[in-house]
C-alpha positions in Angstrom: -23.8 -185.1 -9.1 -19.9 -184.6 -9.0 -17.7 -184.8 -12.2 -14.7 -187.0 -12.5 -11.0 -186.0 -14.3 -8.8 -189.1 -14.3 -5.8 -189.7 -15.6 -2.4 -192.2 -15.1 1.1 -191.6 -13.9 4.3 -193.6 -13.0 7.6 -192.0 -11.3 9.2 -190.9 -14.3 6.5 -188.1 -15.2 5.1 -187.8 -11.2 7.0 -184.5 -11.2 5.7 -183.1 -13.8 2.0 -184.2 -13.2 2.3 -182.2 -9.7 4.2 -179.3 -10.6 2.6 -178.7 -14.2 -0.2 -181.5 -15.4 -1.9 -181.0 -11.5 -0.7 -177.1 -11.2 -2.2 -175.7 -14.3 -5.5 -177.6 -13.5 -6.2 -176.4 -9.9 -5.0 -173.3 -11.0 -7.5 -172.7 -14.2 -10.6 -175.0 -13.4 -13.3 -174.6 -11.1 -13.2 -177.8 -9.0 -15.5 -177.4 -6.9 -17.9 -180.5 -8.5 -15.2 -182.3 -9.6 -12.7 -185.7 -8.1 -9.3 -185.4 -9.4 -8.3 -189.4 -9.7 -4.7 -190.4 -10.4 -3.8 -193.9 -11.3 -0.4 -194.9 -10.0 1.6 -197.0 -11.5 4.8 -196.6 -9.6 4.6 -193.0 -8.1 7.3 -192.5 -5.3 6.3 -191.5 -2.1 7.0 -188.1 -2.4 5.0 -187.6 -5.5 1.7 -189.1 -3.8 2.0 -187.2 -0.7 2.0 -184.1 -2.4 -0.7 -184.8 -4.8 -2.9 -186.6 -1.9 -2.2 -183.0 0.5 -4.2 -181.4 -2.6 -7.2 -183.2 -2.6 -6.3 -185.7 -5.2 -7.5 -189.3 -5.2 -4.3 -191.3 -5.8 -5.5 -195.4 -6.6 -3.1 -197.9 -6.9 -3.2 -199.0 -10.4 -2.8 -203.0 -11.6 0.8 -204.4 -12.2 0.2 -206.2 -15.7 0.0 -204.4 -18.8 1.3 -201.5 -20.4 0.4 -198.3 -18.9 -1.8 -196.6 -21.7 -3.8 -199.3 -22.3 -4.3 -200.4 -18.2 -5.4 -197.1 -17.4 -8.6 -198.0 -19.6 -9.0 -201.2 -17.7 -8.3 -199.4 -14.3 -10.5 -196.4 -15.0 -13.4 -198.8 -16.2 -13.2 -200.5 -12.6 -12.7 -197.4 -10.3 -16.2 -195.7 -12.5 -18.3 -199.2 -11.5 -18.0 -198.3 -8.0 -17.8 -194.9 -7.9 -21.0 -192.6 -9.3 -20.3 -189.7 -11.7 -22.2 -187.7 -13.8 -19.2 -186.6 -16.6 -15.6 -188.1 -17.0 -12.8 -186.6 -18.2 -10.1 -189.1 -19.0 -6.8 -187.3 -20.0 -3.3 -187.7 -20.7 -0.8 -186.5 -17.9 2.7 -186.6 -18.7 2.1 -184.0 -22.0 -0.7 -181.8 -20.8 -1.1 -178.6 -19.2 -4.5 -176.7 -19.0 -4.6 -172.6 -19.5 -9.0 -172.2 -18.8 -11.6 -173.5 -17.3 -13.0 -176.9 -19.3 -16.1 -177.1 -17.1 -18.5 -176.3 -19.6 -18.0 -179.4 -21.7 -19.3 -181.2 -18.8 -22.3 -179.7 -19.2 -23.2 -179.8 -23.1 -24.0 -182.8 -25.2 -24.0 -184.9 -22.1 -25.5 -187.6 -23.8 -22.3 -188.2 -26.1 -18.8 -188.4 -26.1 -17.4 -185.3 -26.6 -13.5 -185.5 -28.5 -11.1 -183.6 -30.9 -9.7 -185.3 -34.1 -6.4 -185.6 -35.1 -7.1 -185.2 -39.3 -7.0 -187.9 -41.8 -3.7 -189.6 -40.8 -4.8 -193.2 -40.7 -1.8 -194.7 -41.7 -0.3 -195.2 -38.3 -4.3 -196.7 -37.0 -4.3 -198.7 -40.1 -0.6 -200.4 -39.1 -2.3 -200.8 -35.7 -5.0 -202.8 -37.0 -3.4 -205.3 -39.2 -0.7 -205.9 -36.8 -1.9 -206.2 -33.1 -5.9 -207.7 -33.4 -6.5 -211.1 -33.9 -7.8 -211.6 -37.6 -11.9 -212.2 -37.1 -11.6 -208.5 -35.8 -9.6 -206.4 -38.3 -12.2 -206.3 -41.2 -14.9 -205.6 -38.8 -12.7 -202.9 -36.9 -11.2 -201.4 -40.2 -15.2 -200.8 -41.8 -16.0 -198.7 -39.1 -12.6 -196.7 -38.9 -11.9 -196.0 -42.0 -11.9 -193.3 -44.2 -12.8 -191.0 -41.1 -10.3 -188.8 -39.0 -8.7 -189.7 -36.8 -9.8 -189.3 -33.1 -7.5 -188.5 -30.4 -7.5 -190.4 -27.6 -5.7 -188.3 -24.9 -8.7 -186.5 -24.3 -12.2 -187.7 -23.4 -15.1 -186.1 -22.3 -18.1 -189.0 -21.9 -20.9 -189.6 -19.6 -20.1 -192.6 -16.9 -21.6 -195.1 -18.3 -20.7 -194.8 -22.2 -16.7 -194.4 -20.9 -17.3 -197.5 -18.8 -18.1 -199.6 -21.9 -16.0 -197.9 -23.4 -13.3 -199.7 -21.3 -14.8 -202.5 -21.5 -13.8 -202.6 -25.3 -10.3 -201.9 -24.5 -10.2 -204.4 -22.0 -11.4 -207.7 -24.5 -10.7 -205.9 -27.8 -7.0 -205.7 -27.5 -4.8 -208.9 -28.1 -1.9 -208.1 -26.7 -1.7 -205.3 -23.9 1.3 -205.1 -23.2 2.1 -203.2 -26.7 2.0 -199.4 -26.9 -1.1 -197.8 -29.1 -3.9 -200.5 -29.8 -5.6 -198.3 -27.0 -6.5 -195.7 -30.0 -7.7 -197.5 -32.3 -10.4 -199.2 -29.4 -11.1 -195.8 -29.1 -12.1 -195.0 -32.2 -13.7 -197.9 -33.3 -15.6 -198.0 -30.6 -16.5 -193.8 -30.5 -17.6 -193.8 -34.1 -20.4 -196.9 -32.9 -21.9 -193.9 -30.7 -23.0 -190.8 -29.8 -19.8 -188.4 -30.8 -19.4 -184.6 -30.6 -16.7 -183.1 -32.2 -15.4 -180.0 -30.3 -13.6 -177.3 -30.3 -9.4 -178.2 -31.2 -8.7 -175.7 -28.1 -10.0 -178.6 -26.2 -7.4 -181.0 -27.3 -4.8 -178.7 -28.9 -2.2 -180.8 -30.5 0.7 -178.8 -32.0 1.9 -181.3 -35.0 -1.4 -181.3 -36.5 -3.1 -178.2 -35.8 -3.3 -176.8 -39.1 -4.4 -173.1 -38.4 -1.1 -173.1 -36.3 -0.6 -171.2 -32.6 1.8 -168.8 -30.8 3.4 -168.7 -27.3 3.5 -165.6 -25.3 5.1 -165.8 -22.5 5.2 -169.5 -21.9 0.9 -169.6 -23.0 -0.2 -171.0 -26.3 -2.7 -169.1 -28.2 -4.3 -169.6 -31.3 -3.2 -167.2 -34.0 -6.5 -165.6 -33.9 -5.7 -164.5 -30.1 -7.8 -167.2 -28.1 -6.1 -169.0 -25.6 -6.0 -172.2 -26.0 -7.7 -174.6 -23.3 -6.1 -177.9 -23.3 -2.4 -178.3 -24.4 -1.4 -181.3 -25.7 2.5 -181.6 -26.2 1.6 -185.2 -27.5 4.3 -187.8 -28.8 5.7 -191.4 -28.0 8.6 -189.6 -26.4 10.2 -185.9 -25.6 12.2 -186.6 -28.3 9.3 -186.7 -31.0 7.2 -184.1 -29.3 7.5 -180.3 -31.1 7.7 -178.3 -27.6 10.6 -178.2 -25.6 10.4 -177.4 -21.7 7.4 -177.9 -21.8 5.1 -176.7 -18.8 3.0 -174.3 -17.1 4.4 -170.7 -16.7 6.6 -168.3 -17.8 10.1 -169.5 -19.2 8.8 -172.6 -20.1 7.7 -173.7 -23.9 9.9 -173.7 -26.6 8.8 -174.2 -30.2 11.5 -176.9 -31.5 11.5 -175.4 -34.9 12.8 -178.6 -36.9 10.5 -181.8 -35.1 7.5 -178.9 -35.2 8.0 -178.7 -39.2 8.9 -182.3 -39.8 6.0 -183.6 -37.8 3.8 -180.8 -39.4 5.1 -182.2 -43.2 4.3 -186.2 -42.4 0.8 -185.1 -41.4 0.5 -183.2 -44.7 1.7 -185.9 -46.5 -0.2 -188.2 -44.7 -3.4 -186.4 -45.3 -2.7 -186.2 -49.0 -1.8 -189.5 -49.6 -5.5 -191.0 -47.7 -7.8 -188.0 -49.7 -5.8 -189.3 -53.1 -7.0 -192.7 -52.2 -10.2 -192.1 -50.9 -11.1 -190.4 -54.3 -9.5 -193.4 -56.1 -11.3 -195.8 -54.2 -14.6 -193.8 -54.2 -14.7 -193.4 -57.8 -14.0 -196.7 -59.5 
């Protein structure tokens, strides 16, 4: 049975998800068992042809909502009617892929396979008190906390776990029109079932990778020499993310050397300040 990679784009990052997100993937993973879906929410023309001329399934996506947390909803429909063995659901307009990911397809199929982000539950906990309604925070915040934090740009999940999954996000989240309620679904719901934790090279996030990387010639590494699988540029917006010109191939990637460190400090800090009052809390 066929594997699925989905992800969700709109005009503004339709370049880049055909000349870098889309590029870097057909050019480093075997395909051959695997649907490329795109949700669009407002690709031009252009864009579409050129992914749809590759092979890739291009699916109009719903008008409401805002676009990280729709693509749950839209992805949870398209997987009802379409049979998969393994889903990848990925970010698109801050990833590039240097190897083949393939493999994770076939281990711990059973589970959802995902890379944590560290202790920084800070930002989570803000989500939870603000955007769900108030029957749901205590219940939500039990499960969460006190655990790292698990990224949700990158999900590797059998079908049917990522369709419920969706589901979650779909009547868990009050208001979906806000931006990030999407990750704390995600781990709230993750940490109720099977979970793998894999590999960081699988979800490489710069800000808060602590044994820190190197670029050669536009490709990340580790600093041990392995090249890193799944690059993760991740931030609200390009002016919070700690890579510059970002992309696949030579010339591109650019360390910005003063977001990299300041990001790099608030997770520190971050960390610190939730082990301090774990202890605290742990030992009254």
């Amino acid at each position: 049975m066929k594997h699925v990679i989905i992800t969700a784009a709109n005009g503004k990052v339709g370049d880049f998800v055909v000349n870098h997100w889309y590029l870097s993937l057909r050019s480093n993973v075997n395909l051959t068992s695997v649907d490329v879906v795109v949700f669009d929410y407002g690709l031009t023309a252009k864009q579409k042809k050129k992914l749809k001329d590759n092979g890739v399934k291009v699916i109009a996506g719903g008008k409401k909502y805002h676009i990280v947390n729709k693509r749950f909803i839209d992805a949870g429909k398209y997987l009802q009617k379409h049979k998969y063995d393994q889903v990848l659901f990925v970010d698109s307009s801050d990833v590039i892929f240097q190897s083949d990911l393939t493999e994770v397809f076939g281990v711990h199929k059973d589970c959802f396979r995902v890379v944590t982000l560290g202790d920084n539950v800070l930002f989570v906990k803000a989500l939870v008190y603000d955007q769900f309604k108030p029957e749901s925070k205590k219940k939500i915040w039990s499960v969460i906390k006190n655990k790292p934090i698990i990224n949700a740009g990158v999900i590797f999940a059998p079908r049917k776990k990522f369709i419920e999954l969706c589901d979650d996000v779909g009547k868990m989240i009050r208001d979906k029109d806000q931006f990030g309620p999407d990750q704390v679904v995600v781990n709230y719901h993750i940490y109720q079932s099977k979970v793998r934790f894999i590999d960081t090279k699988y979800n490489f996030t710069m800000n808060s990778a602590y044994s820190g990387f190197k670029i050669v010639n536009g490709i990340f590494y580790k600093y041990d020499g392995e090249k890193i699988v799944i690059v993760h540029n991740c931030g609200q917006s390009d002016m919070f993310r700690p890579i510059k010109n970002f992309g696949y191939g030579k010339g591109f990637n650019q360390i910005k050397p003063v977001m990299y460190f300041l990001k790099r400090l608030m997770y520190f800090c971050f960390e610190f300040y939730h082990r301090k009052s774990f202890v605290k809390n742990t030992t009254k």
